[in-house]
C-alpha positions in Angstrom: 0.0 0.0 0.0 1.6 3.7 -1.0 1.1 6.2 2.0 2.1 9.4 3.0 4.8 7.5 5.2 5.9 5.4 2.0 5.9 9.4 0.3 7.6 11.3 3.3 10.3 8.4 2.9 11.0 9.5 -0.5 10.1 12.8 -1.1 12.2 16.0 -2.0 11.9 19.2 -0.8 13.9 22.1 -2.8 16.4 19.8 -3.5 17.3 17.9 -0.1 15.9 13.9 0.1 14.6 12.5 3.1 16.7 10.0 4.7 15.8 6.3 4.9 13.1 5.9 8.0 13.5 2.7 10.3 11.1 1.0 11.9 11.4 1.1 15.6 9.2 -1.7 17.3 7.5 -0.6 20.3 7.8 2.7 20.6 5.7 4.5 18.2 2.0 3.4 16.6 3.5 5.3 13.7 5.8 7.4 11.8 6.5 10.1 14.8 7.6 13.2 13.0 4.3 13.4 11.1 4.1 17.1 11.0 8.1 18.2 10.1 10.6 19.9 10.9 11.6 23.4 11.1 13.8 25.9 11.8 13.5 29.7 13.1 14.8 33.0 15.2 18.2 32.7 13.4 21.3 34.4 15.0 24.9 34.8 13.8 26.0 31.6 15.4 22.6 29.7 15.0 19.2 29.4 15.3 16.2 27.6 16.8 15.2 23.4 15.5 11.9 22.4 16.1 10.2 19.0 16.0 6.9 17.3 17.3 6.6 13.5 18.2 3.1 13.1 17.2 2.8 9.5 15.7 -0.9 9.9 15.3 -1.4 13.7 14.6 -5.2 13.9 14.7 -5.2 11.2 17.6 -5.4 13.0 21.4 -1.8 13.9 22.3 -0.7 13.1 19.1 -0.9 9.3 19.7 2.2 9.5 22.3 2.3 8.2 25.7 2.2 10.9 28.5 5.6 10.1 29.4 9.3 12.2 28.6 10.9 10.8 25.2 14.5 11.2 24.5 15.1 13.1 20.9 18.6 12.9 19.8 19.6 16.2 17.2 22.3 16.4 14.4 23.1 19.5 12.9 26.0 19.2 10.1 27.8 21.8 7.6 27.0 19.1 4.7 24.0 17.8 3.5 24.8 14.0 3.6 25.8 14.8 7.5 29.2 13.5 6.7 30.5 16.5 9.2 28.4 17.0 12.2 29.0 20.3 14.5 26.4 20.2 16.9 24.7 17.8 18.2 23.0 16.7 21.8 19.5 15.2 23.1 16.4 17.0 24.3 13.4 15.7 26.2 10.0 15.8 24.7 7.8 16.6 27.0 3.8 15.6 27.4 3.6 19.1 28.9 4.8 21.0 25.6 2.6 18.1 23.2 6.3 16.3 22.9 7.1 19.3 21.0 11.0 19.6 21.2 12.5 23.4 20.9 16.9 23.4 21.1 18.8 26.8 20.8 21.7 25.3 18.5 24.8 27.8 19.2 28.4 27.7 18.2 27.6 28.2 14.6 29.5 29.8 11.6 27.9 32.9 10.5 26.3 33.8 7.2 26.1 29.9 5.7 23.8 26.9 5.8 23.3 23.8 8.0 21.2 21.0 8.1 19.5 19.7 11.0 17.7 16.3 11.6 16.3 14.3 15.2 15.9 10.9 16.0 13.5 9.4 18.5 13.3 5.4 19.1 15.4 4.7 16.4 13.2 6.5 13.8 14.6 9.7 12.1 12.9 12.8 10.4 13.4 14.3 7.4 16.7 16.7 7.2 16.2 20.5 7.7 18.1 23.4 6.1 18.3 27.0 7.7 20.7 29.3 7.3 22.5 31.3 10.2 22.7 35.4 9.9 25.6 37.3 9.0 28.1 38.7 12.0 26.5 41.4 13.8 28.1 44.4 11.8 29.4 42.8 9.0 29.4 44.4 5.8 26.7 42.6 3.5 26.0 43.7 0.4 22.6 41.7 -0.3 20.0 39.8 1.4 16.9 37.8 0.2 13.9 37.0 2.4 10.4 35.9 2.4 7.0 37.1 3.8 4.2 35.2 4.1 0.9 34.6 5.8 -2.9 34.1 6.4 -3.2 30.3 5.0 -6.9 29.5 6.0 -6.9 25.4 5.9 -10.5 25.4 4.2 -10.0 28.2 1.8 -7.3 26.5 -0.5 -4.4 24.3 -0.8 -0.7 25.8 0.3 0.8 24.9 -3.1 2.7 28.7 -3.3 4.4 27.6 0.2 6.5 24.4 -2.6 7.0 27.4 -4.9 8.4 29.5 -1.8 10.4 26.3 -0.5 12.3 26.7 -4.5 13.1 30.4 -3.6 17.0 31.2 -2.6 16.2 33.2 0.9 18.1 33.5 4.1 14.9 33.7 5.9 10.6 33.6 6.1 8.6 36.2 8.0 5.4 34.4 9.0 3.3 37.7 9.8 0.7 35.3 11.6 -3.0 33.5 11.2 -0.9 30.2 10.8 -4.5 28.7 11.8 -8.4 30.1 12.1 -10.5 29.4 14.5 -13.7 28.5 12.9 -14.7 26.0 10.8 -16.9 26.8 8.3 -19.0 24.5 6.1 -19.9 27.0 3.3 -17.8 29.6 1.3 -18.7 32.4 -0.8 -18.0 33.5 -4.1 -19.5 36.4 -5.8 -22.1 35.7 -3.2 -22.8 32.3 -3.9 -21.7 29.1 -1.6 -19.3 26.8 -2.5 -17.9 23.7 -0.7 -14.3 25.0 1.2 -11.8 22.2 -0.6 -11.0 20.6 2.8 -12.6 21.3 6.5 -11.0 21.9 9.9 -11.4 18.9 12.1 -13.2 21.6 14.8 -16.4 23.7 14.4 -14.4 26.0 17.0 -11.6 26.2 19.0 -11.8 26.4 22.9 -9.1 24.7 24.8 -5.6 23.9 24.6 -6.5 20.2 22.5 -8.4 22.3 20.3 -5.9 24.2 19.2 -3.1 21.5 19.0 -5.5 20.0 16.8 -5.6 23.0 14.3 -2.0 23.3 14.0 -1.4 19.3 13.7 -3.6 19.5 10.8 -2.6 22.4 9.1 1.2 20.8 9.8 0.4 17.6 7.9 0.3 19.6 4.6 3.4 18.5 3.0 4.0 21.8 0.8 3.5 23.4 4.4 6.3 21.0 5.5 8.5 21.7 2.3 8.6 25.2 3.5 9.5 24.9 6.8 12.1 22.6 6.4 13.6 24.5 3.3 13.7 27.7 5.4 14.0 29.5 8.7 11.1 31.2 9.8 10.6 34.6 11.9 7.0 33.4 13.3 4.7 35.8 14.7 1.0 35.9 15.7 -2.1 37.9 14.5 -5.8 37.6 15.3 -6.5 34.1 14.4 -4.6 32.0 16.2 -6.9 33.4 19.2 -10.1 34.6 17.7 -10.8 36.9 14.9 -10.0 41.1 15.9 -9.0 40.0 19.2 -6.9 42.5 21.1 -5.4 42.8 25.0 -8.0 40.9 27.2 -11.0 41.6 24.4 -12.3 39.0 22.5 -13.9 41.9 21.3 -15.1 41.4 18.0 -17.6 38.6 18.9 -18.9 40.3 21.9 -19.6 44.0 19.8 -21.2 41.5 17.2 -23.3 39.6 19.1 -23.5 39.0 23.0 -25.4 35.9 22.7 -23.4 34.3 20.5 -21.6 31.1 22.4 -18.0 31.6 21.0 -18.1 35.2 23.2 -16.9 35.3 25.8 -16.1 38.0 28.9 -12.2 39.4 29.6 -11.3 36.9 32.2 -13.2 33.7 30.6 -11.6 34.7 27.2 -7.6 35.2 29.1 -8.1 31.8 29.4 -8.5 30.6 25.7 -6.0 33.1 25.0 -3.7 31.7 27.0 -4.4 27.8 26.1 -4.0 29.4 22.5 -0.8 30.7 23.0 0.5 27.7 24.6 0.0 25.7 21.4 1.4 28.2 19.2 4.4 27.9 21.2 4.4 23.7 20.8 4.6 24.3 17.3 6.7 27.1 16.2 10.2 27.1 16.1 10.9 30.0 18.4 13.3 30.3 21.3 12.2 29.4 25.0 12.1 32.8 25.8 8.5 33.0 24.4 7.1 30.4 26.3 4.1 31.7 27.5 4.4 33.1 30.9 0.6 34.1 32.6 -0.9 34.2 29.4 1.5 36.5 27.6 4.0 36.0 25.1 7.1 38.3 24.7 6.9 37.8 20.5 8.6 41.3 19.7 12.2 40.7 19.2 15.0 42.7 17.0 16.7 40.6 13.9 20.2 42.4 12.5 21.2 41.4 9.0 25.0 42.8 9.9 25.1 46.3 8.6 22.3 45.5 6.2 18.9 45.5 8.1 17.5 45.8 11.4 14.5 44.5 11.3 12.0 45.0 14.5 9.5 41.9 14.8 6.4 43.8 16.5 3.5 42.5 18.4 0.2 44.6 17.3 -2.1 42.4 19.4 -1.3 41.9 23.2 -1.0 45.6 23.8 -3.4 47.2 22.2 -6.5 49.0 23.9 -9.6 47.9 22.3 -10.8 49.2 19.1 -12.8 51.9 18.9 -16.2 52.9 17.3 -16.8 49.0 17.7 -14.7 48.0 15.4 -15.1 46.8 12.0 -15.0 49.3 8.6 -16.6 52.6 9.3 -15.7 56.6 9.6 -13.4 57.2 12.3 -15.5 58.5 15.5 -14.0 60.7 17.8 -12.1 57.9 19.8 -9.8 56.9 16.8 -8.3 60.7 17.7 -7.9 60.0 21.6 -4.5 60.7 22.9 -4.2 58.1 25.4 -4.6 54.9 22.6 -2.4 52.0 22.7 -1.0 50.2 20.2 2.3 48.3 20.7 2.0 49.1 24.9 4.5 51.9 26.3 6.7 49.0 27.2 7.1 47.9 24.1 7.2 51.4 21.7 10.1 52.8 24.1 11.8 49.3 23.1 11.1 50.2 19.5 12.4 53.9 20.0 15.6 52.6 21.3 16.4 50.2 18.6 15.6 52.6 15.8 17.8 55.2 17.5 20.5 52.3 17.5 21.1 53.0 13.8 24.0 50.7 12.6 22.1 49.3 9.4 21.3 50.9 5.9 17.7 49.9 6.3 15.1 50.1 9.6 12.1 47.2 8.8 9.3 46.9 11.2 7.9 43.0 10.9 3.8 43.6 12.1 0.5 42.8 11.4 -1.8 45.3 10.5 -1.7 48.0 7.9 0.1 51.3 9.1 -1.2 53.7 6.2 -4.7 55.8 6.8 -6.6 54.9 4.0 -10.2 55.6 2.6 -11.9 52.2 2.0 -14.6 53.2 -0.2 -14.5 51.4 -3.4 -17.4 53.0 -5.0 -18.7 56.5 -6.3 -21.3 56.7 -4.0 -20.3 56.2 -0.5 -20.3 59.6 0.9 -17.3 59.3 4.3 -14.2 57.8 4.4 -14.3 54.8 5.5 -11.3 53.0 7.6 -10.1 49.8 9.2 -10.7 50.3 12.7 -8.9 47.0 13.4 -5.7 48.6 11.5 -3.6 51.4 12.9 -5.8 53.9 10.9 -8.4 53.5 13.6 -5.4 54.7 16.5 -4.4 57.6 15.0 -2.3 59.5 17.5 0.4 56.2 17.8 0.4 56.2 14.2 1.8 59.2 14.3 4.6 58.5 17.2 5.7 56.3 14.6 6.2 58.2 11.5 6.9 61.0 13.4 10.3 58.7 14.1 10.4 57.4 10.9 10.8 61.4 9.8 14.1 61.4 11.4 15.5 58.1 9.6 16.4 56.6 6.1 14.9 54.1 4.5 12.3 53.0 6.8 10.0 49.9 5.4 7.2 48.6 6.9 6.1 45.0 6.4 2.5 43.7 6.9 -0.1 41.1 6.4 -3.9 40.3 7.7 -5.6 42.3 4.5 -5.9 38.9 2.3 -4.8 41.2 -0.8 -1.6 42.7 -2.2 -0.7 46.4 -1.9 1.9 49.1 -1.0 2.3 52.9 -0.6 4.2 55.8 0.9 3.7 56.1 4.3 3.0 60.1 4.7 3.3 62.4 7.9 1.8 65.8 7.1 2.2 65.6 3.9 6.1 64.3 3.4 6.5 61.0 2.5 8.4 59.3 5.2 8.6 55.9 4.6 7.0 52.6 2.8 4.5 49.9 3.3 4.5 46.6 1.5 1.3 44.6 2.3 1.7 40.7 1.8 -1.6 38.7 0.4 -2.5 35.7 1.7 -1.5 32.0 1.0 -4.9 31.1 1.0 -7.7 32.8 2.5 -9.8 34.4 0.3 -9.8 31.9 -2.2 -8.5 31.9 -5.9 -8.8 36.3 -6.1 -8.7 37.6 -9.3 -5.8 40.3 -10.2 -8.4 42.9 -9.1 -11.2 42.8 -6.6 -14.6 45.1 -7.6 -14.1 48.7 -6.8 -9.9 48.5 -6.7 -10.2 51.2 -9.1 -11.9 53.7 -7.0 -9.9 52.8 -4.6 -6.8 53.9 -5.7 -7.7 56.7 -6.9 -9.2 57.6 -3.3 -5.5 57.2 -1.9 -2.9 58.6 -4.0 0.0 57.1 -1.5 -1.5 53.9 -2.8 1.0 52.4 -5.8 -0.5 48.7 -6.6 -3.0 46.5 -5.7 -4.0 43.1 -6.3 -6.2 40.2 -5.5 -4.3 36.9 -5.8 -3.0 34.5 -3.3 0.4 34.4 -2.5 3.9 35.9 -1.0 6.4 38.1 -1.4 10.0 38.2 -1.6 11.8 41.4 -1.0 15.6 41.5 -2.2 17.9 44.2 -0.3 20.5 45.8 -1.3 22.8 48.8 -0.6 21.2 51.2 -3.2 17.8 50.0 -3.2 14.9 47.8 -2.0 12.9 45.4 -4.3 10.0 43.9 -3.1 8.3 41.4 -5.9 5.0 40.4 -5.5 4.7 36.5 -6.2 1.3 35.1 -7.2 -0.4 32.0 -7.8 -3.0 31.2 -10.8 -5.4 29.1 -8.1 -5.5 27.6 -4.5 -8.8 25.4 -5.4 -6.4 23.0 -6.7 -3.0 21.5 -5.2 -0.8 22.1 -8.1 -0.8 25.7 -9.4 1.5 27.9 -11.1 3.4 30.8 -9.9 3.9 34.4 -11.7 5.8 37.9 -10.6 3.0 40.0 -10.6 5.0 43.4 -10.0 7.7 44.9 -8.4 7.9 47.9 -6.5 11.6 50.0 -5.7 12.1 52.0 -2.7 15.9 53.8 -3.8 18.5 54.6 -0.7 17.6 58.0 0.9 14.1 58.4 -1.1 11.6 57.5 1.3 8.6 57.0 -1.4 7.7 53.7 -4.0 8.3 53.7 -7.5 6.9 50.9 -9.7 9.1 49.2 -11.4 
């Protein structure tokens, strides 16, 4: 009989074959490192390996015994692990979902090692990732990733095999790795169709809930082709909680509906927010610094391509006051103007402050969530107010303007975001000079298929003149740095209703050193 077990045994990803898998009587039911391998929050001597022992993915805790399994780790400078440099063992615990997370250090800088584990005699597939340059090296070029929102039921994650081809030193996952709802229609042009596959759960509630989203999200192989190809920056947004959470509000559902049973009050919801985080944590490969401690992760964390980039990884989420005017897309009301509004948290904008004042690198990046330019959302002729995302910073308007106000004293300041399920980009603008850039990633998956324009895009743009592109297909992009200029290409996929698809450079947009707006290229 052909498996996935006979195909994980002989499969390729971007070039590196799975080793030979042997049996092991006894110890597992099955093949234990179902869901992969990955690799993430690289440094200049290293970076984090991640694993799961989970047998029976689908199965209550993964099919594994609640007890502590030993899981031996290789890392090697070759990929036929002819010369190993690091190596030890690390306990999987029942507490964690046997989800192993080692710290390798002692690395090389600014070259590539392969990583694999072994667990009763069984081994995984090999792992690439590639450690960052020497903090203040000279670097003349760098290659990364962004990517995103890949709603299970909405399509297959065939760009993530096209992403896994790429040449990058790096992925930034901006965050919905899962959703939290299952849903047993979709729409198109406001019709139903069947999603092409269905979450296992209806909703998510408690910490088995969620390890259940992400074990089945992890046992897409393309998904798996990425994250062993790669080493991924992994944040959070909304959906790996519930939808426009923020803080201690789960407070989209409650302004929508108070009766409705996934709502839930602050203190009731602290606690799914806390079993969610949990199993983000068991399956991300992040350093044990963001464990989650009471409920709260510490996810914002400063990445230094040598002289290159600094990039600040932000958390737009745990900080933030609730949303005002009750969310959703609507004129400002008074409240989006208040002067006491939260965004990142004092803590962490002081943290930001002092690592853009740092200055060392040719370009300042800020890694986050939700779009940072104002903009009117009307899409047709006769909606009479602007209209904003209250969920975005354009609904917080005087921290928006802390920011720019200190991107107005730097160069080359590029913002990075996701959550909008579309492609665009623009000048960021602080009373009327253009002080920096925003690229906005699409989505892997959600949305569905798209089209290269969604109804009204049009009007759109030419409501917001800061706006340069915008399209409507899923998904990623790939943003090449260099010393003169930033290139950010916009890589899109024909279809996600199927497995296969094919993948097309839809455009590419320039940012030039020491001219803060976009050009088209």
């Amino acid at each position: 009989m052909y498996n996935r077990r006979h195909f994980l045994a002989g499969a390729t990803l971007a070039g590196l074959a799975a080793p030979a898998i042997v049996r092991a009587q006894g110890m597992f039911g099955d093949f234990p490192f179902s869901l992969g391998v990955a690799a993430g929050d690289p440094a200049s001597d290293g970076f984090v390996i991640w694993t799961r022992l989970a047998p029976q993915p689908m199965e209550r805790h993964g099919g594994m015994p609640q007890v502590n399994v030993p899981v031996e780790w290789e890392v090697a400078s070759d990929s036929g692990f002819r010369q190993i440099v690091a190596k030890g063992t690390e306990l999987a615990r029942p507490h964690l979902a046997h989800s192993v997370h080692v710290e390798v250090a002692g690395l090389a800088p600014d070259r590539p090692y392969y990583y694999r584990f072994t667990a009763g005699g069984e081994r995984s597939l090999r792992g690439r990732a590639r450690t960052l340059p020497a903090p203040g090296a000279r670097v003349e070029a760098l290659k990364f990733g962004v990517a995103g929102c890949q709603h299970f039921e909405s399509g297959f994650y065939g760009a993530y095999r096209h992403m896994a081809r790429e040449d990058l030193a790096f992925v930034y996952h901006y965050g919905d790795f899962i959703y939290e709802y299952r849903q047993d229609y979709l729409f198109d042009d406001g019709l139903p169709i069947r999603p092409v596959r269905q979450y296992a759960h209806r909703a998510l509630f408690d910490v088995n809930d969620f390890r259940n989203a992400y074990a089945q999200t992890l046992t897409d192989i393309d998904q798996q082709a990425v994250r062993a190809t790669h080493a991924f920056l992994s944040s959070f947004d909304d959906h790996e909680i519930n939808n426009n959470w923020v803080s201690q509000y789960d407070n989209w559902k409650l302004n929508l509906d108070e009766n409705d049973p996934d709502a839930a009050p602050p203190e009731v919801f602290l606690l799914k927010k806390q079993a969610a985080l949990q199993a983000w944590y068991e399956h991300m490969p992040v350093r044990k610094a963001l464990l989650p401690r009471g409920g709260v992760v510490n996810a914002h964390r400063e990445f230094r391509y040598g002289d290159l980039m600094a990039m600040q990884l932000l958390d737009t989420r745990q900080y933030r006051d609730d949303q005002p005017c009750g969310d959703g897309f609507k004129p400002a009301c008074p409240d989006v103007f208040a002067k006491d509004r939260q965004v990142l948290g004092k803590a962490q904008e002081e943290w930001l402050a002092r690592n853009l004042s740092r200055g060392g690198a040719t370009w300042n990046t800020l890694a986050q969530q939700v779009t940072m330019m104002s903009l009117d959302r009307r899409r047709r002729a006769d909606e009479p107010q602007k209209i904003v995302n209250i969920d975005s910073w354009a609904g917080y308007e005087e921290p928006r303007q802390r920011i720019l106000s200190r991107f107005a004293g730097l160069k080359n300041c590029i913002v990075l975001t996701g959550d909008e399920h579309q492609n665009f980009c623009g000048d960021l603008v602080q009373r009327d000079k253009v002080v920096g850039a925003e690229f906005v990633a699409t989505s892997i998956s959600s949305g569905g298929d798209g089209s290269d324009k969604r109804s009204g895009t049009d009007e759109w743009l030419a409501r917001n003149p800061e706006l340069k592109f915008a399209n409507d297909q899923r998904g990623y992009l790939v943003c090449e740095v260099g010393r003169e200029e930033w290139q950010t290409h916009f890589m899109v996929v024909d279809k996600v209703t199927t497995p296969v698809n094919t993948l097309s450079k839809r455009a590419t947009a320039v940012v030039e050193n020491g001219v803060a707006g976009i050009k088209m290229a």
